[in-house]
Structure formats: structure tokens, C-alpha cells
TITI-618453 format. One record per residue (C-alpha): residue in one letter; x, y, z. Coordinates in Angstrom, 3 decimals, decimal comma. Last residue first. Layout:
% TITI-618453
r|c1|c2|c3
A|X|Y|Z
...
//
This chain:
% TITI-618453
r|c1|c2|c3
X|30,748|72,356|-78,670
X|30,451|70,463|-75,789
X|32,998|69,576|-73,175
X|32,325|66,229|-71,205
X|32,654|66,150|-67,271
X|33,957|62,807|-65,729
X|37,659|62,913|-65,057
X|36,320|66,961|-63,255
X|34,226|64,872|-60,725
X|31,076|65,333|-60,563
X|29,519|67,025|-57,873
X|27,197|65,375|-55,123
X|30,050|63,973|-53,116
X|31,421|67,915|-52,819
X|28,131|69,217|-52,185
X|28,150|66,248|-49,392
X|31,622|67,471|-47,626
X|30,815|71,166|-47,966
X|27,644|70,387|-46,364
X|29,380|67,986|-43,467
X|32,228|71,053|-42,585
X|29,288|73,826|-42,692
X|27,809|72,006|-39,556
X|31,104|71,416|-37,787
X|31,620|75,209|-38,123
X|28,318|75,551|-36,696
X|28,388|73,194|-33,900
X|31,683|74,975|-32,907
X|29,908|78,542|-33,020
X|27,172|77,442|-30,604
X|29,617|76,529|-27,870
X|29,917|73,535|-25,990
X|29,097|73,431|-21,726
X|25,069|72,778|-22,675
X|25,057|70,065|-24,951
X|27,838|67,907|-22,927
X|24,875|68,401|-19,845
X|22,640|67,533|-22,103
X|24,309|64,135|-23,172
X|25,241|63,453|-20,133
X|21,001|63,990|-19,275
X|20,285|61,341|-21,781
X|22,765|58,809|-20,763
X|21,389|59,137|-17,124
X|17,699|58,366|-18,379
X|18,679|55,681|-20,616
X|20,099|53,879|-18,009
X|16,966|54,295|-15,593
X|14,867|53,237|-18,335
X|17,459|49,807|-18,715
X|16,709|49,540|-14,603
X|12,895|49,466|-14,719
X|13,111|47,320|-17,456
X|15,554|44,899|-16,066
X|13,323|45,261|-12,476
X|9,753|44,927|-14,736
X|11,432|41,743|-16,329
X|12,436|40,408|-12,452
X|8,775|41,058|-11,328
X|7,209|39,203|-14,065
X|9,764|36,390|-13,651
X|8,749|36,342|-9,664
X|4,794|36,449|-10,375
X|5,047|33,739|-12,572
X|7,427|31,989|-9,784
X|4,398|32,699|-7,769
X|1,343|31,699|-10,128
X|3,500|27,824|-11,016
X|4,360|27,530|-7,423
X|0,168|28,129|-6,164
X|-0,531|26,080|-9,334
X|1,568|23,408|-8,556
X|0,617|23,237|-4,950
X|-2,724|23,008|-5,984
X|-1,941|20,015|-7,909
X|-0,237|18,683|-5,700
X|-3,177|18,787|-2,729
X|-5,836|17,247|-5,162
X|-2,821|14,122|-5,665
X|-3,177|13,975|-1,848
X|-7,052|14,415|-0,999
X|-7,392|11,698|-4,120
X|-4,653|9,471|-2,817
X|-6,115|9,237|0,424
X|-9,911|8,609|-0,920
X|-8,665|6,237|-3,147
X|-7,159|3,831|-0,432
X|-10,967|2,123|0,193
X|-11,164|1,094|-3,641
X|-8,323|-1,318|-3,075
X|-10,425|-3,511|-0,323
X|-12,846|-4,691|-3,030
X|-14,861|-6,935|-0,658
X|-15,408|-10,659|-1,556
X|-12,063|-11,840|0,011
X|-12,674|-10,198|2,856
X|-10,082|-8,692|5,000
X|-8,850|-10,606|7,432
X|-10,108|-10,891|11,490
X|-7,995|-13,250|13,563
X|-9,443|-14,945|16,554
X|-6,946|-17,372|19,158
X|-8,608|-20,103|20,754
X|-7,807|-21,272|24,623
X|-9,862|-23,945|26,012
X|-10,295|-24,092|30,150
X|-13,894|-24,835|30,122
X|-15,467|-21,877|29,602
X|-13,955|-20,536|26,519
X|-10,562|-18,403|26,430
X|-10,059|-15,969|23,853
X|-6,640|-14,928|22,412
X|-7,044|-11,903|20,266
X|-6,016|-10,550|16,736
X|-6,499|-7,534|13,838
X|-6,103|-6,752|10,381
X|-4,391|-10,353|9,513
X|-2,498|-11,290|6,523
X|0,647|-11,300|8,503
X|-1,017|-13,660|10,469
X|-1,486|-15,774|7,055
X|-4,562|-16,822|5,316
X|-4,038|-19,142|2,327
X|-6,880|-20,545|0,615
X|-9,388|-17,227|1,472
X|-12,650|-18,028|1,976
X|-15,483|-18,480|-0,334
X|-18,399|-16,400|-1,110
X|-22,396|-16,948|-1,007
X|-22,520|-16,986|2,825
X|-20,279|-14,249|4,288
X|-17,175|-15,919|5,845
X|-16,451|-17,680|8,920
X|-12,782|-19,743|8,808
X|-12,634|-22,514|11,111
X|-9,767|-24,711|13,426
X|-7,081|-22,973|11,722
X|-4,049|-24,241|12,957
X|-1,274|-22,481|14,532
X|-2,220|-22,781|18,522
X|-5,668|-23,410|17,871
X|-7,184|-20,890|15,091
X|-10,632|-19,527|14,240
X|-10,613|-17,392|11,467
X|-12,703|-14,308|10,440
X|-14,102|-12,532|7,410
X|-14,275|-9,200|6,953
X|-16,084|-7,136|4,705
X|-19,452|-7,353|6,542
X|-19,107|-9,968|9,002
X|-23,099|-10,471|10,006
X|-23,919|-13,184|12,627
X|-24,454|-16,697|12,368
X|-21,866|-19,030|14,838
X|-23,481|-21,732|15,901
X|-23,702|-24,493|13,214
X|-20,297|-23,590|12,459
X|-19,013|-22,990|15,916
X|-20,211|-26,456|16,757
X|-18,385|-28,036|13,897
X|-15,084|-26,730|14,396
X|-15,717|-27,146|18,340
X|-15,756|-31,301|17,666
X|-17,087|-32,835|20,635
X|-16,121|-35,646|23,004
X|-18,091|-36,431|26,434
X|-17,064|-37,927|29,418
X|-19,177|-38,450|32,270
X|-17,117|-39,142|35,626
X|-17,676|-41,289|38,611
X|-16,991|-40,471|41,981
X|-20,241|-41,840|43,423
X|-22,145|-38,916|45,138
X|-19,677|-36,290|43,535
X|-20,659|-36,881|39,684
X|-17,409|-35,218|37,866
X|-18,382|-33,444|34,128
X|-15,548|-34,475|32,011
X|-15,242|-32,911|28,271
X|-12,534|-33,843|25,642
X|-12,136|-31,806|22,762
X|-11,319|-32,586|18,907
X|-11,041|-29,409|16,290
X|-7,379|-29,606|17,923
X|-6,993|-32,789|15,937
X|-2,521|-33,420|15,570
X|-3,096|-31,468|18,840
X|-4,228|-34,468|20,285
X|-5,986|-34,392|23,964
X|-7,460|-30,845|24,027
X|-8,896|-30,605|27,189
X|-12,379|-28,662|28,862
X|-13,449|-29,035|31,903
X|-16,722|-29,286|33,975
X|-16,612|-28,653|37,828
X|-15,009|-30,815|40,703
X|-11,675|-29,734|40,724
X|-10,019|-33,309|41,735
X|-7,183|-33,884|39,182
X|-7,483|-37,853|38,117
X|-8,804|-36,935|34,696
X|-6,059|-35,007|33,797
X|-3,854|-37,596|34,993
X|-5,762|-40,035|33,041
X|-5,496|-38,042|29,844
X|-1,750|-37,698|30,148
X|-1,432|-41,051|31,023
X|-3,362|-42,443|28,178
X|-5,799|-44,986|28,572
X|-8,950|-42,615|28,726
X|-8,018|-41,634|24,576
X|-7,720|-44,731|23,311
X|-11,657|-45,406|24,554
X|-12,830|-42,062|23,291
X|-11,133|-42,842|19,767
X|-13,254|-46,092|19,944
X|-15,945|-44,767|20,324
X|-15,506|-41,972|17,367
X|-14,761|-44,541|15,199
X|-17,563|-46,715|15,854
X|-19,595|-44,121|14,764
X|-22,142|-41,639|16,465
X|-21,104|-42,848|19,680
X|-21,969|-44,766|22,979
X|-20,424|-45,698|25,873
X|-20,905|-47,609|29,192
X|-18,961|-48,346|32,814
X|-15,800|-47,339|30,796
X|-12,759|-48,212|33,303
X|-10,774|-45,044|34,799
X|-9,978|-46,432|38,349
X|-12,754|-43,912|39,521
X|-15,467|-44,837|37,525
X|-16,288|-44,013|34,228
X|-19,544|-43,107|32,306
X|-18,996|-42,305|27,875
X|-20,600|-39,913|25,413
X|-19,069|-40,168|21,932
X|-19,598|-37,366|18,133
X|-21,607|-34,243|20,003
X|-21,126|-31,223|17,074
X|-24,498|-32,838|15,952
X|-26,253|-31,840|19,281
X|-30,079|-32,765|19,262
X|-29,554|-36,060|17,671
X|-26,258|-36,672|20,040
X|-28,509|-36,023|23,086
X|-31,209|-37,945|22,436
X|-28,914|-40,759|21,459
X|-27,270|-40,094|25,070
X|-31,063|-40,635|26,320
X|-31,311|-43,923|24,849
X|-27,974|-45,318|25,598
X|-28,188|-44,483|29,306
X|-31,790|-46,070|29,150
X|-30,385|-49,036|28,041
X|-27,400|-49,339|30,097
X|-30,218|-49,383|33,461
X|-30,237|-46,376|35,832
X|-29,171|-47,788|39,119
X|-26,180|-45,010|39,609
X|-27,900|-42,931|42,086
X|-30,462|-41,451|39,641
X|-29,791|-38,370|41,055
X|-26,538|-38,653|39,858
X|-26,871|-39,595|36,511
X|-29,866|-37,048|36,239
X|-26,833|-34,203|37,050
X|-24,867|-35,735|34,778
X|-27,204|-35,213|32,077
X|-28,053|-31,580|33,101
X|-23,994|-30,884|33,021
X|-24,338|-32,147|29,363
X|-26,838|-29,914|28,904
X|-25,130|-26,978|30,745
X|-21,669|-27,689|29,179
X|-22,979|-27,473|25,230
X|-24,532|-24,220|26,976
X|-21,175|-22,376|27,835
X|-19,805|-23,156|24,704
X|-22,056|-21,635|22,629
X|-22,240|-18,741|24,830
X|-18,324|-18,529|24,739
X|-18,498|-18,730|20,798
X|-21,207|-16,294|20,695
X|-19,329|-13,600|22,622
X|-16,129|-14,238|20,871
X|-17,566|-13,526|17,821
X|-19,038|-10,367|19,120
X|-15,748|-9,274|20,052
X|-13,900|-10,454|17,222
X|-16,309|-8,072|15,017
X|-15,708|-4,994|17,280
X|-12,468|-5,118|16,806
X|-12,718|-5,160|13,014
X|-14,398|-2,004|13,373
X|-11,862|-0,370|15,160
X|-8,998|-2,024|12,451
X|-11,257|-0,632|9,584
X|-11,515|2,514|11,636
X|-7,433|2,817|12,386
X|-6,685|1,878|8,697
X|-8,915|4,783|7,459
X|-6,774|7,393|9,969
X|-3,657|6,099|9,067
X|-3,797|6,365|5,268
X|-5,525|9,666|6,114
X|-2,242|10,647|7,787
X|-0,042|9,181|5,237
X|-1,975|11,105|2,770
X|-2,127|14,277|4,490
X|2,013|13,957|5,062
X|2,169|13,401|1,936
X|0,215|16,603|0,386
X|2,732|18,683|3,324
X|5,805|17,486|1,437
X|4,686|17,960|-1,365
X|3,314|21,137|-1,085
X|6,266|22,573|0,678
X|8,709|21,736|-2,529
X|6,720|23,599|-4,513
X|5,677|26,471|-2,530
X|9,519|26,856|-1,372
X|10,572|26,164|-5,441
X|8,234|29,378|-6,689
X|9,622|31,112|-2,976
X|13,185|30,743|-4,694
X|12,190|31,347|-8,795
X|12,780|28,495|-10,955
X|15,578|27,577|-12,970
X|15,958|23,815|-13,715
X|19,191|23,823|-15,723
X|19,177|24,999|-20,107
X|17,781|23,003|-22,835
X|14,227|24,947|-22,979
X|12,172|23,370|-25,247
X|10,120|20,732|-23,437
X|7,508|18,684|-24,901
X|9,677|15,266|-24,282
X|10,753|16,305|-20,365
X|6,598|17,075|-19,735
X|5,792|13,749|-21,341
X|8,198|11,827|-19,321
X|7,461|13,740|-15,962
X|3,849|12,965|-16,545
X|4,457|9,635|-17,312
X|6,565|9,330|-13,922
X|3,265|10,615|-12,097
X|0,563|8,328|-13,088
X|3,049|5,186|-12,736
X|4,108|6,214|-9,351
X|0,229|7,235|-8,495
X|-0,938|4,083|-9,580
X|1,980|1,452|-8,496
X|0,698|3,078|-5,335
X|-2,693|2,094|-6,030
X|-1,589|-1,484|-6,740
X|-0,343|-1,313|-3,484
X|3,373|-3,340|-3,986
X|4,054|-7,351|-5,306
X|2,096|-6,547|-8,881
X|-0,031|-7,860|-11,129
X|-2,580|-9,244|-8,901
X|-4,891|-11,848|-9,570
X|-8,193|-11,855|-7,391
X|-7,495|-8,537|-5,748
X|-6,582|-7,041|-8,790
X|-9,685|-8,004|-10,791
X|-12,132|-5,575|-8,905
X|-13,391|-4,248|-12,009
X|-12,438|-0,848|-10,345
X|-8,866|-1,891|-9,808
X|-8,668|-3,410|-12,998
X|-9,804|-0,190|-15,028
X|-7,266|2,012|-12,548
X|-4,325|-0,416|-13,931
X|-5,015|-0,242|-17,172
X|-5,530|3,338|-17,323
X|-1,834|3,844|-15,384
X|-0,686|1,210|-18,499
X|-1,752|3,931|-20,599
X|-0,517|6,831|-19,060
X|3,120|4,614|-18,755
X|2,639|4,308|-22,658
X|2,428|8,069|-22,874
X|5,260|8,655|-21,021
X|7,551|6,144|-23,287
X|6,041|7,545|-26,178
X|7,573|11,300|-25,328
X|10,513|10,038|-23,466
X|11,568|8,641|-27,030
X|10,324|11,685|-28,623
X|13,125|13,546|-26,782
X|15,662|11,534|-28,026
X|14,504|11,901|-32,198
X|14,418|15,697|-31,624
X|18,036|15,512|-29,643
X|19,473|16,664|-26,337
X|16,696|14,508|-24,704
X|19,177|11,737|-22,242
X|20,623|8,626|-24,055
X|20,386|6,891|-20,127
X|17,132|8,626|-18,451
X|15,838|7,232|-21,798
X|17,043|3,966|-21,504
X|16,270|3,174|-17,807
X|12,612|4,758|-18,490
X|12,633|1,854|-20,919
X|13,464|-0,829|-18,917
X|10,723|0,482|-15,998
X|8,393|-1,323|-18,158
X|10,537|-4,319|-18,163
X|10,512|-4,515|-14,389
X|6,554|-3,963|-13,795
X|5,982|-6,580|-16,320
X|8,921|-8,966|-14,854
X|7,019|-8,165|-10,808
X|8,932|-6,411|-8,242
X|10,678|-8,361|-5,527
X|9,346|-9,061|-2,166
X|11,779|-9,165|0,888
X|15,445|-9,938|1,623
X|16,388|-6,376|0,387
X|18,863|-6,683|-2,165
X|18,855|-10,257|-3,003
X|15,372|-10,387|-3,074
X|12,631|-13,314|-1,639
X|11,945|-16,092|-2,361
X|8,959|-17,883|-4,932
X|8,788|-15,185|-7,516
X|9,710|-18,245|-9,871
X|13,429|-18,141|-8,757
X|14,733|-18,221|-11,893
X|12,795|-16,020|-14,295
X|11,731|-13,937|-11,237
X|15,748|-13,636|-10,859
X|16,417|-12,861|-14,567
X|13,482|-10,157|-14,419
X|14,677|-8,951|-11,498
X|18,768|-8,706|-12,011
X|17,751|-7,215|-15,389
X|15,827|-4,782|-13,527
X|18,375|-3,985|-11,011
X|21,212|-3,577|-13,342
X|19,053|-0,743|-15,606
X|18,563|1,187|-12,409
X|22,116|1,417|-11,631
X|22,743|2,004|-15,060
X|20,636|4,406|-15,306
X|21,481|6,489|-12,008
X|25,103|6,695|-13,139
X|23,997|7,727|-16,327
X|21,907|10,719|-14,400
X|25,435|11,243|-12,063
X|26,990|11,733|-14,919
X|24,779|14,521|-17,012
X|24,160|16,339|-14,151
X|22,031|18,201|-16,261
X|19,704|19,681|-13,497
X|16,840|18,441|-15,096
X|18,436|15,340|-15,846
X|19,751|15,077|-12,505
X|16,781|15,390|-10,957
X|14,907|12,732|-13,122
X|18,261|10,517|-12,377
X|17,450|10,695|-8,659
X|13,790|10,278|-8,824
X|14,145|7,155|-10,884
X|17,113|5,549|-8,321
X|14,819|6,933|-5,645
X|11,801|4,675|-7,747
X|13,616|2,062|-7,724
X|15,134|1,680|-4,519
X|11,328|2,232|-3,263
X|10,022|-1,044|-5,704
X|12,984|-3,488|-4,259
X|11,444|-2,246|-0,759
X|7,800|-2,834|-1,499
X|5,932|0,203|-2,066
X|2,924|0,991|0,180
X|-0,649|2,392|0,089
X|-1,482|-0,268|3,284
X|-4,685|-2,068|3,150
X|-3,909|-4,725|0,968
X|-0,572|-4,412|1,569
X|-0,174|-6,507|4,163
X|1,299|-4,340|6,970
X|4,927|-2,869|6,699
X|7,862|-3,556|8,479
X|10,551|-3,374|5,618
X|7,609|-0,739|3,706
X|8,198|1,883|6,182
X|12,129|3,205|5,877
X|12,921|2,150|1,744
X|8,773|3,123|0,961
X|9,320|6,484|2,599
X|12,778|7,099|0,801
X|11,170|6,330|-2,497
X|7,972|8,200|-2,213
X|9,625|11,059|-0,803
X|12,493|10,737|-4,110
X|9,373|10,703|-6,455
X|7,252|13,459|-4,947
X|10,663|15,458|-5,293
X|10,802|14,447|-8,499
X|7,641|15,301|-9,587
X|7,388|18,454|-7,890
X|10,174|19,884|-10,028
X|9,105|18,661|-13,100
X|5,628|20,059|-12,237
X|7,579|23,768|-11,821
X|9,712|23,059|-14,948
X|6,525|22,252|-17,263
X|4,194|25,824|-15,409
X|7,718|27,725|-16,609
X|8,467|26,336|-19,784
X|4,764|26,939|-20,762
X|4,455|30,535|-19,053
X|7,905|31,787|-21,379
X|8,366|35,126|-20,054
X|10,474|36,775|-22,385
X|14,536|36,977|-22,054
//
């Protein structure tokens, strides 16, 4: 048969394809269950991996023609999406899959994948079938475009499309058109038949352009996640410094108090806490107690915040607290309903009175906190609650931030005794996407080499199997030849000569008329 290059370079890339497809698929099925948030993780979500080794299965098949197990694959596929698009329908995307207990694919993404369903179902035995996985390839191109124009526009991170990586969705979407186009040109309608180190190369240079794109997958997330580090430790930094000077002025106050010997007059208490709540807004109630716990004086910025100091001394657990002997500044927490709200006692030792002092630490870190977060932005939590979310100054925050969500976390104590916990997200304002590129470029670079270095070798092999046939049909003429000779040589002369003057007398015979036909003239 002649060296077809065409078939040959279409078979090798069909070949790749669906062994890139079935890697993809039984990668996503084994990391995506305890994956990261995919912003920053090239990952399919479980429904999304069953689909596409359902897709990489029937692809094989088809090449192979396995023609049951590749309807087999269809319908299995096909039931899926209808059970997706019926359960989004329902459900509202709102909980989670019935085959995976996690996220389910979007309807566009499902009825998309309808149509790949169909044609891996009729098959391309046919003209009109093979067009069908012609337009359907074409239209996945398209969408791929679509994708890649909202990913650069940055409109994917504000309103995704789809549950998985949208730069996953890329590369799946990229590479099953190609397989769809490649199946509609082709003209050979026999098995996948390529030469055995033509399949090795093939086969190898998936595997090994994966395992460079997981790696560099790994190796970007690692720096993001360094550099993220790096961020929660100079906001932790700040926050304790913050912190620790709120307690030296008001440790300065008390210190007066007690100098004073307790015969500073009400008024002058009031006047210098005033200076103290102008220069502190984060300040909102100073009180004085004695030792049974009885307000000596108070003031506030509101009457509210008074009289929340006030409710809060009469509680047990408050007065308890109060009542430990430690004799330096601490910190408390006395609602977590309001964990923005702290208590502060500073103990006087010359007359055993206290000075209490409430602040709000949402409001101090805001005023205190300036410092650059690049592409990050970070939250300060209390137990579950978000206390304060930093962000860059001409963007907004996040609505929902989850832990999930998070890159990286600490627990940080602050002088004082209060515990905080830092997260550090991704930005909201930063197009996150455009980081996994580089991975996917090193990796879809990779197959295409790897197609070329197959598509050269299993050249080489068909060229090398014609020159064997022809090699071997010389050899056969050859040894026909010299029988012949050899057949030649043993005969003798006079028999070729007799059998000579048998074929002249035979065609001077033919030549003649025969005597029925002559005519006598007279």
C-alpha cells in the first residue's frame, strides 16, 4: 500500500489525543476530590473527569472500531448530561452531584458535550456522518476562542461559565475539536495502525508533557503560596505593633492614675480620657474601678458604648476575669456575638484599682494597617468571623470568602492574650487565570513535539516496511529468474526448434483462407 503522510500525521494526533484525554480524566477523578480552589489549580471537577474518560474512552474505541464498547461509551455519556442539565435545572447549581457529591458541570458545558455524545454514537462510516464530527469540531474551536477571549478580558473571574479551571475547560475543549476535525477529514476506514516505537514516542510524550505541567502547576502555586507567606507575616507584624502601642498609652494613663494617688478630680479624668478618645478613634469607653468591681468614673464616645462597658463589669465571667491577679495589661473578648469588641484592664498596684478600656480591633487595624498586598488581599478572622478584609484601595473585596478559598493561613496572637487567625486570598482585582498559561503553554509545546517526533518515526517505520516488501518482491524476482535459466540450460536446442516450427505452421495456417471461402475465376 503507498505511504499515505496525511493518514499517518491524523492517526498519530488521534492517538495522542486520546491518551491526553483518558490522563486528563483519570487525573481529574484521583486529584480534583481534594483539590484547591480552582482558581489557582488547572483542575477538572470530578463530574467534568468522568466525562472526559467516558470521551477518551469512546474516542479510542472509535479509532479502534470497537464499535460496542464506543455506543456503550455514548450512552453513558449521553445519561450524564441529561442527568446535569435536568439536575442544574432543578437544583439551581445550588448542591452538589449525585455521582460524585461535589460540583457539577455547567448546562452550556453539558449541552455542548450533547453533541460529541451523538457523534461518538452514529459513528463516521458515512459522508453525511463524518461531516457531523466535522462541524461539531469546529464549533468546539470556536467556543475554545470564546473562552481564551474571556480569559484575557478578564471576564471569567467576575462571572464564570464554568464549575472547573477555565483553562482546563481550554485545553479539553482545544483538544477534543481537534480529534473531531481530524476523525471528519479522515479517509482511511480501517483500525488505528501505527508503527510500535511511532506509538512509544507518542504515548511517552504525553505522559512526560503532563507530568511538566503538573510540575510547573506545582512549582507556580508554591511561589504564589511563598509570597503569600510573606504577606501574613508583615501583616501580623503591624497588627502586633498596633496593638502593642494602643496598650502603652493606655498603660501611660494608668500609670498618671497612679502617681496621682487617686486624688485626681472626675473632671480632669474626663478631660484627659477625651484626649485620649480624639487621638484614638478605635477607643469607643474608658472606665476606673475598684476592687469590688463598682465604676469610680466613665466616659464614652456614645452613651451606647458606656453603657455596654457598664453591662459588661456585671457579668461573672467578666468579673472573674477581672478578679485574676496577673498584674500586667490584658486583653478579653467578652461577646463573641461582637468579636470586633475587646475589653482592656490595666491593674494600678498602689490602690488596687483597675482602668478599663473598650476598643474595636476592626477599626484599629483599618486605620492601622497600610502596606502593599499586591494580588492578594487578606482577612482578618476571630474564631469564624471575619473581623476585616484588607484589599488594595480602588477595588472591592470579595462577598464571600471561604477557607477553602484561601491560599494560605496562620493563627496570630497579639499582646494581650487575643488570638486572630490571617487568611491570604487571591485578589479579586488580579487576573489569577492568566498565571496557569505558562504551564499549559510548556505542556501543549511538549505535544506537539511529541507528535512530530511520532509522526517522523512511524514515517520512518512505513518507509522502512515499503523498502522491506520491495526489497523482498526483487529478491522474488531474482530466484524466478535464475529457475528459469537453470530450466533454459538442462533443455535441448532441437526441442525449442520443433516447438518453434509447430507455432509458424499454426499461424500460416490462421493466415490462409479457408478452402469454403476461395472463389474460382474464369
Amino acid at each position: 500500500m503507498p505511504i499515505n503522510t496525511r493518514d499517518l500525521a491524523l492517526e498519530t494526533l488521534l492517538l495522542m489525543v486520546a491518551a491526553t484525554l483518558l490522563f486528563m480524566g483519570v487525573a481529574g477523578l484521583l486529584f480534583s476530590i481534594g483539590a484547591q480552589y480552582p482558581l489557582f489549580t488547572v483542575t477538572l471537577v470530578p463530574d467534568a473527569a468522568l466525562i472526559t474518560l467516558l470521551l477518551g474512552v469512546g474516542l479510542l474505541a472509535a479509532l479502534q472500531y470497537w464499535r460496542r464498547l464506543q455506543r456503550f461509551s455514548a450512552c453513558l455519556l449521553m445519561l450524564v448530561l441529561v442527568y446535569t442539565v435536568v439536575h442544574n435545572q432543578w437544583a439551581g447549581g445550588q448542591e452538589g452531584s449525585w455521582l460524585t457529591g461535589h460540583l457539577r458541570i455547567t448546562s452550556i458545558a453539558a449541552v455542548m458535550l450533547m453533541a460529541v455524545a451523538l457523534c461518538l454514537y452514529i459513528g463516521f462510516a458515512t459522508p453525511r456522518r463524518r461531516l457531523s464530527w466535522l462541524a461539531t469540531g469546529v464549533a468546539l474551536w470556536l467556543f475554545a476562542g470564546l473562552v481564551i477571549v474571556r480569559l484575557w478580558s478578564g471576564v471569567e473571574v467576575d462571572n464564570p461559565l464554568f464549575s472547573s479551571s477555565p483553562v482546563a475547560v481550554l485545553v479539553f475543549a482545544v483538544l477534543l475539536g481537534s480529534a473531531l476535525i481530524a476523525l471528519g477529514i479522515r479517509r482511511q476506514s480501517q483500525r488505528l495502525n501505527l508503527e510500535r516505537w511511532a506509538t512509544v514516542a507518542a504515548l511517552s510524550g504525553v505522559a512526560v508533557s503532563s507530568l511538566v505541567w503538573l510540575l510547573l502547576s506545582m512549582q507556580q502555586h508554591a511561589t504564589t503560596q511563598q509570597q503569600a507567606i510573606y504577606l501574613l507575616d508583615n501583616v501580623q507584624l503591624n497588627a502586633e505593633q498596633a496593638m502593642r502601642v494602643r496598650l502603652h498609652q493606655m498603660q501611660r494613663m494608668a500609670e498618671r492614675l497612679e502617681a496621682a494617688g487617686g486624688d485626681v478630680e472626675t473632671a480632669l479624668l474626663v478631660i484627659d480620657a477625651q484626649h485620649y478618645l480624639r487621638d484614638m478613634p478605635s477607643l469607643k469607653a474608658v472606665a476606673l474601678i475598684n476592687e469590688a468591681n463598682q465604676s469610680l468614673w466613665s466616659t464614652a464616645r456614645m452613651v451606647s458604648e458606656q453603657a455596654w462597658l457598664q453591662q459588661q463589669i456585671t457579668k461573672p465571667r467578666v468579673s472573674e476575669w477581672l478578679g485574676f491577679p496577673l498584674g500586667r495589661p490584658r486583653l478579653m473578648v467578652p461577646e463573641e456575638e461582637q468579636p470586633q469588641r475587646v475589653l482592656l484592664t490595666i491593674p494600678t498596684l498602689s490602690n488596687g484599682q483597675q482602668l478599663l478600656a473598650t476598643f474595636d480591633i476592626a477599626e484599629l487595624f483599618n486605620n492601622e494597617l497600610r502596606m502593599a498586598l499586591g494580588p492578594f488581599q487578606v482577612s482578618l478572622n476571630r474564631g469564624e468571623k471575619p473581623l476585616l478584609v484588607l484589599h488594595p484601595a480602588g477595588f472591592n473585596a470579595d462577598s464571600v470568602l471561604t477557607p477553602d478559598m484561601a491560599l494560605v493561613s496562620r493563627r496570630a496572637g497579639l499582646p494581650g492574650g487575643v488570638n486572630l487567625t490571617l487568611f491570604a486570598y487571591p485578589g479579586a482585582h488580579y487576573n489569577w487565570y492568566m498565571m496557569s498559561f505558562m504551564p499549559v503553554t510548556v505542556a501543549m509545546g511538549g505535544l506537539l513535539l511529541s507528535w512530530l517526533l511520532a509522526f517522523c518515526l512511524g514515517l520512518v517505520g512505513m518507509s522502512t516496511a515499503r523498502t522491506r516488501e520491495l526489497s523482498a518482491a526483487q529478491l522474488s524476482l531474482a530466484d524466478s529468474e535464475q529457475r528459469y535459466r537453470s530450466l533454459l540450460s538442462i533443455i535441448p536446442m532441437r526441442y525449442f526448434h520443433s516447438i518453434l516450427r509447430v507455432v509458424l505452421l499454426r499461424r500460416m495456417r490462421a493466415a490462409l483462407p479457408s478452402p469454403a471461402t476461395r472463389t474460382v475465376k474464369f
